[in-house]
Short mmCIF file of the C-alpha atoms (twelve columns), coordinates in Angstrom:
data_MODEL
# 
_entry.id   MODEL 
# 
loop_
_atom_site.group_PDB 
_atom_site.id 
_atom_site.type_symbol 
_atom_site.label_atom_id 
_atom_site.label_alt_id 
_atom_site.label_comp_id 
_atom_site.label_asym_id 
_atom_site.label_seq_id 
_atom_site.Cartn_x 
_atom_site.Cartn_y 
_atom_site.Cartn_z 
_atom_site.pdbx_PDB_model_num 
ATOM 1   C CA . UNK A 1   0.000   0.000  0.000   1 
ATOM 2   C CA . UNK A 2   1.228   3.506  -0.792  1 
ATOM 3   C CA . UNK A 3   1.694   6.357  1.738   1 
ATOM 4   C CA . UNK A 4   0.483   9.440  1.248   1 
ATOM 5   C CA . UNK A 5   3.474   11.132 0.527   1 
ATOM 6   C CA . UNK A 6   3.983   8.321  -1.703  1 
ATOM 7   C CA . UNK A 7   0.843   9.185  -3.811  1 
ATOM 8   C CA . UNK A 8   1.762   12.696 -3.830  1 
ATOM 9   C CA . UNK A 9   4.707   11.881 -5.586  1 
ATOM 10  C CA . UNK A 10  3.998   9.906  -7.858  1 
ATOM 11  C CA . UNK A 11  3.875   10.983 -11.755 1 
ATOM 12  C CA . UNK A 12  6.532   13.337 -10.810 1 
ATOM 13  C CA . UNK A 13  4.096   14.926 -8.018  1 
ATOM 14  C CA . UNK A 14  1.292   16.490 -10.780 1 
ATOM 15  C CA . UNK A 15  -2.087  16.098 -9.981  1 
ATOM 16  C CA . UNK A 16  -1.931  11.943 -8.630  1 
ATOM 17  C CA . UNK A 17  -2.219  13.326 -4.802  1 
ATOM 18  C CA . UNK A 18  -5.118  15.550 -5.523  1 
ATOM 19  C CA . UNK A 19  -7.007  12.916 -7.794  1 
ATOM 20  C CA . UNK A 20  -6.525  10.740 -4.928  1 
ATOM 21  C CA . UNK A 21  -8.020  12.938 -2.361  1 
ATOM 22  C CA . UNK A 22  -10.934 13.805 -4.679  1 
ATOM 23  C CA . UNK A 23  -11.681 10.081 -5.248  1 
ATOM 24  C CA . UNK A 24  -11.369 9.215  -1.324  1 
ATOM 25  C CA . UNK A 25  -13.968 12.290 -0.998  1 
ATOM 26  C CA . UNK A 26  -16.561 11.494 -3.199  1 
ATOM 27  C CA . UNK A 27  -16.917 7.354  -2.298  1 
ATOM 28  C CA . UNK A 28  -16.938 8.840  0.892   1 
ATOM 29  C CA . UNK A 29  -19.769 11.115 -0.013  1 
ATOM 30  C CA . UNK A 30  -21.513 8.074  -1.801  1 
ATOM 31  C CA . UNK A 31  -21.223 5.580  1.081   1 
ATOM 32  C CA . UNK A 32  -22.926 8.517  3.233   1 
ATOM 33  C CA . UNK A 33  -25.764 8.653  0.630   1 
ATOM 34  C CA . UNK A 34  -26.607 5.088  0.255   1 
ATOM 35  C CA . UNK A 35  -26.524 4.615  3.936   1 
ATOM 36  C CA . UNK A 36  -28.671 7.777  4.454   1 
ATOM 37  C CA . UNK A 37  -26.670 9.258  6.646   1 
ATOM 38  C CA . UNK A 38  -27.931 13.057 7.492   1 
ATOM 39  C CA . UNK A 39  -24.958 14.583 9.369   1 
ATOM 40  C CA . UNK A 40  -21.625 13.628 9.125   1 
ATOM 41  C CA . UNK A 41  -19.408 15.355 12.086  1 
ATOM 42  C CA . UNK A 42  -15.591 16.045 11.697  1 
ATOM 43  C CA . UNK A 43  -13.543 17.403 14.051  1 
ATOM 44  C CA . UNK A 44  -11.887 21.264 13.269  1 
ATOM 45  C CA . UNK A 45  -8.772  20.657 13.062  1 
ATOM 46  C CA . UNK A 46  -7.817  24.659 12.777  1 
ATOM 47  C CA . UNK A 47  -4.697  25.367 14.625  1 
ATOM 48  C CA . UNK A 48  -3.704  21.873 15.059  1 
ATOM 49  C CA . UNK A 49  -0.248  22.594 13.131  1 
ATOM 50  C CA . UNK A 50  0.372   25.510 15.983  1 
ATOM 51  C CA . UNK A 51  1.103   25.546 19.445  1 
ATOM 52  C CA . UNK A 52  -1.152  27.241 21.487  1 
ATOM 53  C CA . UNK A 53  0.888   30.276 21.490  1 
ATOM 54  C CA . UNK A 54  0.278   30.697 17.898  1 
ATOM 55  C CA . UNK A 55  3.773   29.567 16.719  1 
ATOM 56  C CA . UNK A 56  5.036   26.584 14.514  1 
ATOM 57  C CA . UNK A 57  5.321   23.581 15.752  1 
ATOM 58  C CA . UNK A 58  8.318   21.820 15.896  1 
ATOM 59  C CA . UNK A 59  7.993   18.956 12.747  1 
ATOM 60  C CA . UNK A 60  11.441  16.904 13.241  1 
ATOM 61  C CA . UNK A 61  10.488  13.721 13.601  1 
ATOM 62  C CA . UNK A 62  9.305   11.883 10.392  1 
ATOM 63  C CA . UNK A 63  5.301   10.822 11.369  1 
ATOM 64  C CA . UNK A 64  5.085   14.852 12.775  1 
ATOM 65  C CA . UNK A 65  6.806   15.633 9.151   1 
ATOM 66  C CA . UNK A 66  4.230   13.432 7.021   1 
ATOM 67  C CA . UNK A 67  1.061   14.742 9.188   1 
ATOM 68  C CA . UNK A 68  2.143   18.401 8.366   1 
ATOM 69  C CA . UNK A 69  2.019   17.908 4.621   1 
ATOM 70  C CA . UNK A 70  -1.284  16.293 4.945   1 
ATOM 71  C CA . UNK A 71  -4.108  18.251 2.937   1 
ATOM 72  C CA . UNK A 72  -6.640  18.273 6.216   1 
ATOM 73  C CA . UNK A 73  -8.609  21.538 4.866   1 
ATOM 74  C CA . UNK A 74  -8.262  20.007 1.416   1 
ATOM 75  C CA . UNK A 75  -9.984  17.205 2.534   1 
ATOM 76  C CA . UNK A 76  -13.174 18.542 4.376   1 
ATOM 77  C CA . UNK A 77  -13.663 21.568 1.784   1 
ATOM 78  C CA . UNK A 78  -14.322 18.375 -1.051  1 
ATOM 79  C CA . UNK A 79  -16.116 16.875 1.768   1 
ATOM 80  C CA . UNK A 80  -18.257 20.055 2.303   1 
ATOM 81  C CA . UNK A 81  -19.776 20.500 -0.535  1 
ATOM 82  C CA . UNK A 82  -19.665 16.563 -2.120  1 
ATOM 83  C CA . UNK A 83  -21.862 16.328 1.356   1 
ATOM 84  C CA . UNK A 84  -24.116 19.119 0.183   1 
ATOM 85  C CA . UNK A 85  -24.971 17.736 -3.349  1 
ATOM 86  C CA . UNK A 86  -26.335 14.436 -1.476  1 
ATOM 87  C CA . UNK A 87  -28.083 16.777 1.106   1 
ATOM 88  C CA . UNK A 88  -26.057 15.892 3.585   1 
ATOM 89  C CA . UNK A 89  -24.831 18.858 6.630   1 
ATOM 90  C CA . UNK A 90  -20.974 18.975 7.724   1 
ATOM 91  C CA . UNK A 91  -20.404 20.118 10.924  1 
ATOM 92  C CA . UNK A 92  -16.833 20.955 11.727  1 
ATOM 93  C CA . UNK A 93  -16.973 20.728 15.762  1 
ATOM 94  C CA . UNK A 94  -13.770 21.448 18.331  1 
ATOM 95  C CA . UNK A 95  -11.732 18.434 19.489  1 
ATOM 96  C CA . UNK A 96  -9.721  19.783 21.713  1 
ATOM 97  C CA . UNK A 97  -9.708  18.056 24.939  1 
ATOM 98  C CA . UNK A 98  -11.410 14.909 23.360  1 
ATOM 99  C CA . UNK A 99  -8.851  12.541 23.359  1 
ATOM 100 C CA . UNK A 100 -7.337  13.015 26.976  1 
ATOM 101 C CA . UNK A 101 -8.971  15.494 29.319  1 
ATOM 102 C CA . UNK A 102 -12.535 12.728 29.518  1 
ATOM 103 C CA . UNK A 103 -13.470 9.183  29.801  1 
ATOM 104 C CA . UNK A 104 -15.522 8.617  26.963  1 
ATOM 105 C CA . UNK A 105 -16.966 5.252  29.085  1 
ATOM 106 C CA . UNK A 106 -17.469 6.918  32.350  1 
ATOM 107 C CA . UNK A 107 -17.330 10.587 32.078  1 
ATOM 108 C CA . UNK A 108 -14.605 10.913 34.593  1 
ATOM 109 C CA . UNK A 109 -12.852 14.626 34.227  1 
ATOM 110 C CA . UNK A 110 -10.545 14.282 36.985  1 
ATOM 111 C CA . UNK A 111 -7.212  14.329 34.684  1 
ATOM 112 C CA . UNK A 112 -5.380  13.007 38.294  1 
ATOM 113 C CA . UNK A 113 -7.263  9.676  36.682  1 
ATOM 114 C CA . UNK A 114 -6.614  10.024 33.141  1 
ATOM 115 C CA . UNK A 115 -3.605  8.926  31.862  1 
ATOM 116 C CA . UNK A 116 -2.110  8.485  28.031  1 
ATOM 117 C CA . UNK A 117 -0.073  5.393  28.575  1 
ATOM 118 C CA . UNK A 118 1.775   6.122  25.383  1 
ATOM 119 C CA . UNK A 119 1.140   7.407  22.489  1 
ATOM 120 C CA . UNK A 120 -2.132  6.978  21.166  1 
ATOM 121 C CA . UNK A 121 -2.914  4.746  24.287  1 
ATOM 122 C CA . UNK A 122 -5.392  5.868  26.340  1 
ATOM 123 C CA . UNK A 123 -6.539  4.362  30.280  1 
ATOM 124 C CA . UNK A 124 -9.107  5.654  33.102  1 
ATOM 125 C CA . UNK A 125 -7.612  4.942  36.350  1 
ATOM 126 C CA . UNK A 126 -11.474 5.753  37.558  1 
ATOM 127 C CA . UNK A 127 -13.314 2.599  35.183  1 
ATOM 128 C CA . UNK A 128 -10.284 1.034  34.121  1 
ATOM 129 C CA . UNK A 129 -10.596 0.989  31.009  1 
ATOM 130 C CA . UNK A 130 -8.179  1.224  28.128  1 
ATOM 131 C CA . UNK A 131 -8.413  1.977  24.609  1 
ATOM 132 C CA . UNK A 132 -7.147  4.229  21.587  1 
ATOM 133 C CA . UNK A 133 -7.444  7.487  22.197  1 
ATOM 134 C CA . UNK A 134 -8.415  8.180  18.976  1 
ATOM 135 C CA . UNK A 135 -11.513 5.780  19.802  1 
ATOM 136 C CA . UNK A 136 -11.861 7.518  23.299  1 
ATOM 137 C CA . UNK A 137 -11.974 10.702 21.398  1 
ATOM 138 C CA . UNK A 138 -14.602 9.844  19.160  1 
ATOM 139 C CA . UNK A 139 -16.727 8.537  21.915  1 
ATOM 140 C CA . UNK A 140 -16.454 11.965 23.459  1 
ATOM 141 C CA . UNK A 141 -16.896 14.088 19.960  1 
ATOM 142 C CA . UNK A 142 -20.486 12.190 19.649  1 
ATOM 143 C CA . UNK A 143 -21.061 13.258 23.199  1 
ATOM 144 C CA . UNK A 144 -20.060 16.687 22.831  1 
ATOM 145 C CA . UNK A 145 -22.138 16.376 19.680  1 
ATOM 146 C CA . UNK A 146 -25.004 14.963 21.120  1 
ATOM 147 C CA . UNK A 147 -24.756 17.220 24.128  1 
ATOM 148 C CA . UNK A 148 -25.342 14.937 26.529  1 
ATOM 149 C CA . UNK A 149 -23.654 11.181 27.846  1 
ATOM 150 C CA . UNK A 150 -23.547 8.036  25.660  1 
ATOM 151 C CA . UNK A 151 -23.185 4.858  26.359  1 
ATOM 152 C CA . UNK A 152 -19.560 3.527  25.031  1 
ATOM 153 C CA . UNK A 153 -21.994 -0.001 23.987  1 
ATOM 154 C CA . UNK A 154 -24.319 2.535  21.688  1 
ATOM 155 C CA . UNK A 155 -25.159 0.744  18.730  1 
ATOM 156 C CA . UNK A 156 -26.757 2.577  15.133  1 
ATOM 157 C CA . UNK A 157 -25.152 5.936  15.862  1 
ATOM 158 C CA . UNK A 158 -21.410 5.268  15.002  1 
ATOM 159 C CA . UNK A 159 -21.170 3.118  12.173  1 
ATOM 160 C CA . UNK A 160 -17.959 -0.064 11.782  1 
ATOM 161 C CA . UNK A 161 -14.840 1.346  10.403  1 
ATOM 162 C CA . UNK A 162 -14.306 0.351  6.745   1 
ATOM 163 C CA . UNK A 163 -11.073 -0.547 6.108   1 
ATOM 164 C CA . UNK A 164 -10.019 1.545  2.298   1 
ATOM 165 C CA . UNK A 165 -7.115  0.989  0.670   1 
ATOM 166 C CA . UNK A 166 -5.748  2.966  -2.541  1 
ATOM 167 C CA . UNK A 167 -4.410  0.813  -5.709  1 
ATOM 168 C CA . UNK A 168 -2.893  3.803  -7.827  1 
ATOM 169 C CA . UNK A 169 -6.366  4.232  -9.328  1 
ATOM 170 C CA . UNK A 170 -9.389  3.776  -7.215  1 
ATOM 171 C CA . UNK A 171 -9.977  2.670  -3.314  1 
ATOM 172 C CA . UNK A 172 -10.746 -0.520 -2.838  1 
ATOM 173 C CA . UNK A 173 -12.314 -2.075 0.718   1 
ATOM 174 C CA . UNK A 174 -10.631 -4.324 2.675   1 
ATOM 175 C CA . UNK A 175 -6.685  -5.124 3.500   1 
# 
């Protein structure tokens, strides 16, 4: 499978990355259609290539270097209006805080209890539980969403990743 910066390069960098990204967009857009789906929530990522003082971040390492070239407005502008044509709403919503600072199982907000074993490891001390944090933060974006607690065991609301890989010319499901 190809990385990103891969795809971006390839035919001497003209136009395969963007083709990409508008093909990942609009089967995206499709799936969302077929399945009905009414809302589809992503989280605003504005500022996330800052630090909170407003300057650069430091982008040494070479996962930080890969995430900075990735086309994140790119992405959700297609998605906007792809969304649209199907009648579907985007809602850009704040993450901060979504990943670490709450227990998306129990609610706990005591951050004494809340620990990121590694990266991208997440455990309450409070309910014991441990998990992604990427999945603990999507458990509290519905939440924050929803405005009010859900159950981690809600079923019909958050759908079973698809797995999408790209061949070079079109995405294809499964490994």
């Amino acid at each position: 499978m190809e990385t990103l910066y891969e795809i971006g390069n390839c035919l001497g960098g003209v136009g395969c990355g963007s083709f990409m990204l508008v093909m990942m967009t609009s089967e995206f857009a499709e799936i969302c259609d077929r399945r009905q789906v009414k809302e589809v929530v992503v989280g605003d990522l504005g500022g996330i290539k800052k630090n909170r003082d407003g300057t650069g971040k430091d982008w040494r390492d070479k996962s930080s270097q890969n995430w900075q070239q990735f086309p994140v407005r790119e992405i959700v502008a297609q998605l906007g209006y792809k969304l649209a044509r199907c009648g579907i709403r985007l809602v850009e919503q704040d993450e901060r805080g979504t990943s670490e600072g709450r227990c998306s199982s129990c609610g706990c907000t005591d951050r004494s209890r809340l620990h990121r074993i590694h990266r991208g490891m997440f455990w309450c001390e409070n309910c014991g539980i441990t998990q992604n944090a990427d999945i603990n933060g999507a458990g509290n974006q519905l939440a924050r969403y929803l405005r009010r607690e859900v159950p981690q065991s809600s079923s019909g609301v958050l759908a079973t990743p698809s797995v999408y890989r790209w061949d070079s010319h079109q995405w294809l499901v499964g490994p």
